[in-house]
C-alpha atoms as one frame of an Amber mdcrd trajectory, in Angstrom:
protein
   7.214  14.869 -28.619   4.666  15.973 -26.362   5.213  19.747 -25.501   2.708
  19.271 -22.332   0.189  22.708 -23.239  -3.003  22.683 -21.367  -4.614  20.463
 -24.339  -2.227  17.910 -23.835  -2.056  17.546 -20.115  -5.555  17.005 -19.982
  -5.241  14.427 -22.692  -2.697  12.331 -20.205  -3.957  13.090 -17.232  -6.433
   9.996 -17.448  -3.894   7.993 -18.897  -1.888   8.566 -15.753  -4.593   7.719
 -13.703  -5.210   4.608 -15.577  -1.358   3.282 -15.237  -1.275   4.361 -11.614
  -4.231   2.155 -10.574  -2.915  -0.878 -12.935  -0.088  -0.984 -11.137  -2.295
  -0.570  -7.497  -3.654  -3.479  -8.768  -0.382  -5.358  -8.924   0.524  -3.707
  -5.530  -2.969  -5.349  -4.272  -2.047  -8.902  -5.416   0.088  -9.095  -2.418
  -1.255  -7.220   0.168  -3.736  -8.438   2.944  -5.522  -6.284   5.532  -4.718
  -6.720   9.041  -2.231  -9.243   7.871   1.694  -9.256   6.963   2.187  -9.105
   3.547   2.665 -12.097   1.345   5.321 -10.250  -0.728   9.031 -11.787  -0.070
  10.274  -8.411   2.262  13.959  -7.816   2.205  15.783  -4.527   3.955  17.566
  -1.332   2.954  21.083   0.038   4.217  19.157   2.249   6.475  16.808  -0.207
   7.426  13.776   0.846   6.100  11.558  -2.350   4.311  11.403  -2.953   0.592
   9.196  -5.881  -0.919   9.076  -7.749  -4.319   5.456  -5.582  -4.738   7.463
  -2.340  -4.718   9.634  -3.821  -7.615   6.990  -5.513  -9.587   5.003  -1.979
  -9.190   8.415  -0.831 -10.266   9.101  -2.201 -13.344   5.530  -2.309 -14.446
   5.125   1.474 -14.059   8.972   2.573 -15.609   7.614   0.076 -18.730   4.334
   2.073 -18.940   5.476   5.602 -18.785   8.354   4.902 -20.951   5.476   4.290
 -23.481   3.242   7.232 -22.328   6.179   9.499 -22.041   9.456   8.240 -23.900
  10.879  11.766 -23.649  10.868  12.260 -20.350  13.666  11.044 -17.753  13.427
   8.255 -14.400  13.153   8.575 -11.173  12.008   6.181  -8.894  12.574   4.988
  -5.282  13.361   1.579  -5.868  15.307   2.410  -9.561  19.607   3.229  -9.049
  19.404   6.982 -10.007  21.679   8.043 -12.572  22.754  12.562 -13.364  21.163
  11.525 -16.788  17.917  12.748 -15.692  19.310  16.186 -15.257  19.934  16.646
 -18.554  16.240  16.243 -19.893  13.706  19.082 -18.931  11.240  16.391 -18.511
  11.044  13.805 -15.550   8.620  10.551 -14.404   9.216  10.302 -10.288   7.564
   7.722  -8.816   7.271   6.117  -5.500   5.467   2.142  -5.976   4.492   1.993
  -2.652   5.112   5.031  -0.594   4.162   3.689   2.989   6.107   0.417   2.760
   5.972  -0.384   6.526   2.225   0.317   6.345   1.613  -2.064   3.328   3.886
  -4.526   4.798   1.929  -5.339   7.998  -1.437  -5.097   6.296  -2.349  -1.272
   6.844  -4.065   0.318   4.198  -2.928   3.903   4.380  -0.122   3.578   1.818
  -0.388   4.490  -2.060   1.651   4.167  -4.964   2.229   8.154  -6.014   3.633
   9.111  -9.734   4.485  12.930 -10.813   5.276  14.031 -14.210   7.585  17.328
 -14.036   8.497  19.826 -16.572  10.993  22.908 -16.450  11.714  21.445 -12.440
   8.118  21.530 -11.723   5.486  19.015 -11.328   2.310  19.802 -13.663   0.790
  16.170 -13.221   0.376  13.987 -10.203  -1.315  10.630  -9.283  -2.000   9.274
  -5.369  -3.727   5.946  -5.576  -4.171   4.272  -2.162  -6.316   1.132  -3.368
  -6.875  -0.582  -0.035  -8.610   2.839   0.777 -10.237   3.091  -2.323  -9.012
   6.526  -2.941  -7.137   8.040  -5.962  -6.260  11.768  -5.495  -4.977  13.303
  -9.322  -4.157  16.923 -10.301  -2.730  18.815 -13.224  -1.543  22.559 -13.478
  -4.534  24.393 -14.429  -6.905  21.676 -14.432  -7.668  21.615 -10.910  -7.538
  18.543  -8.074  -9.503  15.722  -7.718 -10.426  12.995  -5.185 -12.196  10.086
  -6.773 -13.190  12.296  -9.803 -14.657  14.734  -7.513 -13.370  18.656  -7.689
 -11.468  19.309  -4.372 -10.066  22.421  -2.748  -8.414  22.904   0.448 -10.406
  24.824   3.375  -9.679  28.457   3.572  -9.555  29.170   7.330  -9.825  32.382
   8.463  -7.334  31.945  11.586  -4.937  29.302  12.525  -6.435  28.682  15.893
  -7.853  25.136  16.487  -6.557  24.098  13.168  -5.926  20.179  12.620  -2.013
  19.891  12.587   0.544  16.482  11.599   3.845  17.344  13.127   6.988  15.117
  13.856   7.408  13.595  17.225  10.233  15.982  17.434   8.573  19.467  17.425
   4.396  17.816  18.205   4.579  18.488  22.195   5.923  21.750  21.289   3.221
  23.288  18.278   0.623  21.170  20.802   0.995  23.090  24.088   1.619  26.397
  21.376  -1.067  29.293  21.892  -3.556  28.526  18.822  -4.610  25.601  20.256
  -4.506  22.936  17.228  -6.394  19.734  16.685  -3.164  17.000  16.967  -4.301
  14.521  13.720  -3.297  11.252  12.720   0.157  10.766  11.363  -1.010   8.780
   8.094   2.321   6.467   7.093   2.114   7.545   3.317   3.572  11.415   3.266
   2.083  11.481  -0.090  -1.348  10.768   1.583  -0.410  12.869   4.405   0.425
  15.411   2.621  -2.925  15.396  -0.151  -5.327  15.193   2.718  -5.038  18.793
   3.392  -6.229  19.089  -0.220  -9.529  17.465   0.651  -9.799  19.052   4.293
  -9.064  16.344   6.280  -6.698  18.156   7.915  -5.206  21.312   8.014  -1.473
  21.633   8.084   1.248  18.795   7.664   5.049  19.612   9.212   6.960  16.662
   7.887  10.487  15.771   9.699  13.558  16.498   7.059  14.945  13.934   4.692
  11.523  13.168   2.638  12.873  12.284  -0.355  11.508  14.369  -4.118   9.179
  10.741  -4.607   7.619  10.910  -1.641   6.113  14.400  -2.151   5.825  14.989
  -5.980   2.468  14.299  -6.737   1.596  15.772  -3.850   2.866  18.971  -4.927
   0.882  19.763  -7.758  -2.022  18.148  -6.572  -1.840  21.103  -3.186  -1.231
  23.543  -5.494  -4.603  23.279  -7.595  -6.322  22.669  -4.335  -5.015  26.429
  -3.049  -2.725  24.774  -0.431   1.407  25.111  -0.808   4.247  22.903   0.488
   7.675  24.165   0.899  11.002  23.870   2.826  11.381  26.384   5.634  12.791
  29.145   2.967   9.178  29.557   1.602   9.367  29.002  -1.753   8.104  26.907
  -4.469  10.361  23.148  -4.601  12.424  22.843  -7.479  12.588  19.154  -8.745
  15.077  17.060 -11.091  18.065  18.626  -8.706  21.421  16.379  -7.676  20.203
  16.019  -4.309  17.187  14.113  -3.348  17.006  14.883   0.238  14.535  17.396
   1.288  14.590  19.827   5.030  11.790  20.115   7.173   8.399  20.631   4.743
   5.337  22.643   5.361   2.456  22.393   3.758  -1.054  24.246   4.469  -4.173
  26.473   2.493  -2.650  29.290   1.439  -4.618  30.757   3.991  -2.941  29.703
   6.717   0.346  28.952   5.024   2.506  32.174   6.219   1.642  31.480   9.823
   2.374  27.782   9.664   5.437  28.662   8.012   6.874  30.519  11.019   5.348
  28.586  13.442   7.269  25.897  12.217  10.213  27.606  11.573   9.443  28.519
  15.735   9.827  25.341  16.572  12.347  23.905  14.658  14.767  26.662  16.605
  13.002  25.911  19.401  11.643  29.350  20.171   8.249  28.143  21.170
């Protein structure tokens, strides 16, 4: 049974990498650019899309990782989660295509996103957005990567004219704010979203509550070798393989800039701005 030391992370790390574009691959099959999907798209009791490409990336991936990892636990979007996973230490979470409306309608800026976590924490993470030809990966003391190329998150000095991805609910408010920030591009993918502060594309994501752990595992450790941080409004490091899936408002940013986002945030969430 692995024991996941340093040695051995870096030993799966590019066997991760290697499932999670695989099942891109099978994700690709049925998507077209600019086009609606040709997967068979059925709906969820809250609405949101699901295709036959999120379960064939489904199945494919909970076959390979029980093979990579047999030890460690299940958790996946499109899988019925079970307490059983609380009782191992180690956990798979993945998300086949996280940005389902994107891939759907034949935008590229989804990815399928996979997250190995030990002790509650995530120590390996894969993004792969294939129709963008980008595959973010990170490990806990191994650093992140985009496209096998070291990455680390900007360390600005001040928050002023910072590039900022906020909900429709708080934007006009943290837009007419004092420091002036750059208003980005809401990507669909929050796993993209969110990993794109790793490379410097932009500065600090606010994400609207109710992200779910898939959505933002990989992201996780991937940030946190790239000196950013994501957290709920408390501040803290997330704690993963919990009951309760649902996550509150989550801000992410360098560590740099991280404390100030953090209460600027928290500012407008209470709507003090």
């Amino acid at each position: 049974m692995m024991g996941f030391s340093q040695a051995e992370l870096a030993a799966f790390l590019p066997q991760l990498e290697n499932v999670t574009r695989r099942a891109g691959d099978i994700a690709m099959a049925y998507f077209r650019p600019g086009a609606r999907t040709t997967a068979a798209v059925s709906y969820k009791g809250g609405g949101s899309p699901v295709t036959e490409a999120d379960f064939a990336v489904d199945r494919f991936l909970f076959d390979e990782m029980a093979r990579l990892a047999p030890e460690a636990a299940w958790l996946s979007e499109e899988t019925a989660d079970t307490g059983a996973r609380l009782e191992r230490d180690a956990l798979i979470i993945v998300d086949p295509i996280d940005g389902t409306h994107a891939f759907s309608r034949g935008d590229a800026r989804w990815s399928v996103s996979i997250a190995l976590v030990v002790g509650g924490r995530p120590v390996a993470g894969v993004i792969h957005a294939p129709a963008l030809g980008e595959t973010y990966i990170g490990a806990r003391g191994l650093g992140a990567f985009l496209n096998a190329a070291p990455i680390r998150a900007p360390q600005r000095a001040e928050i002023s004219g910072a590039a900022l991805v906020a909900p429709r609910a708080i934007r006009d408010q943290l837009a007419a704010s004092p420091q002036g920030f750059v208003m980005a591009p809401r990507t669909p993918s929050l796993a993209l979203r969110l990993a794109d502060i790793a490379s410097g594309r932009h500065d600090i994501v606010v994400a609207a509550p109710n992200a779910r752990d898939w959505d933002i595992a990989a992201a996780d450790v991937i940030l946190a070798e790239a000196g950013a941080m994501l957290s709920e409004p408390e501040g803290v490091a997330l704690t993963y393989n919990r009951a309760s899936l649902a996550r509150d408002m989550l801000i992410a940013a360098p560590e740099s800039l991280f404390d100030e986002s953090l209460a600027l945030a928290r500012e407008a969430l209470e709507g003090k701005l």
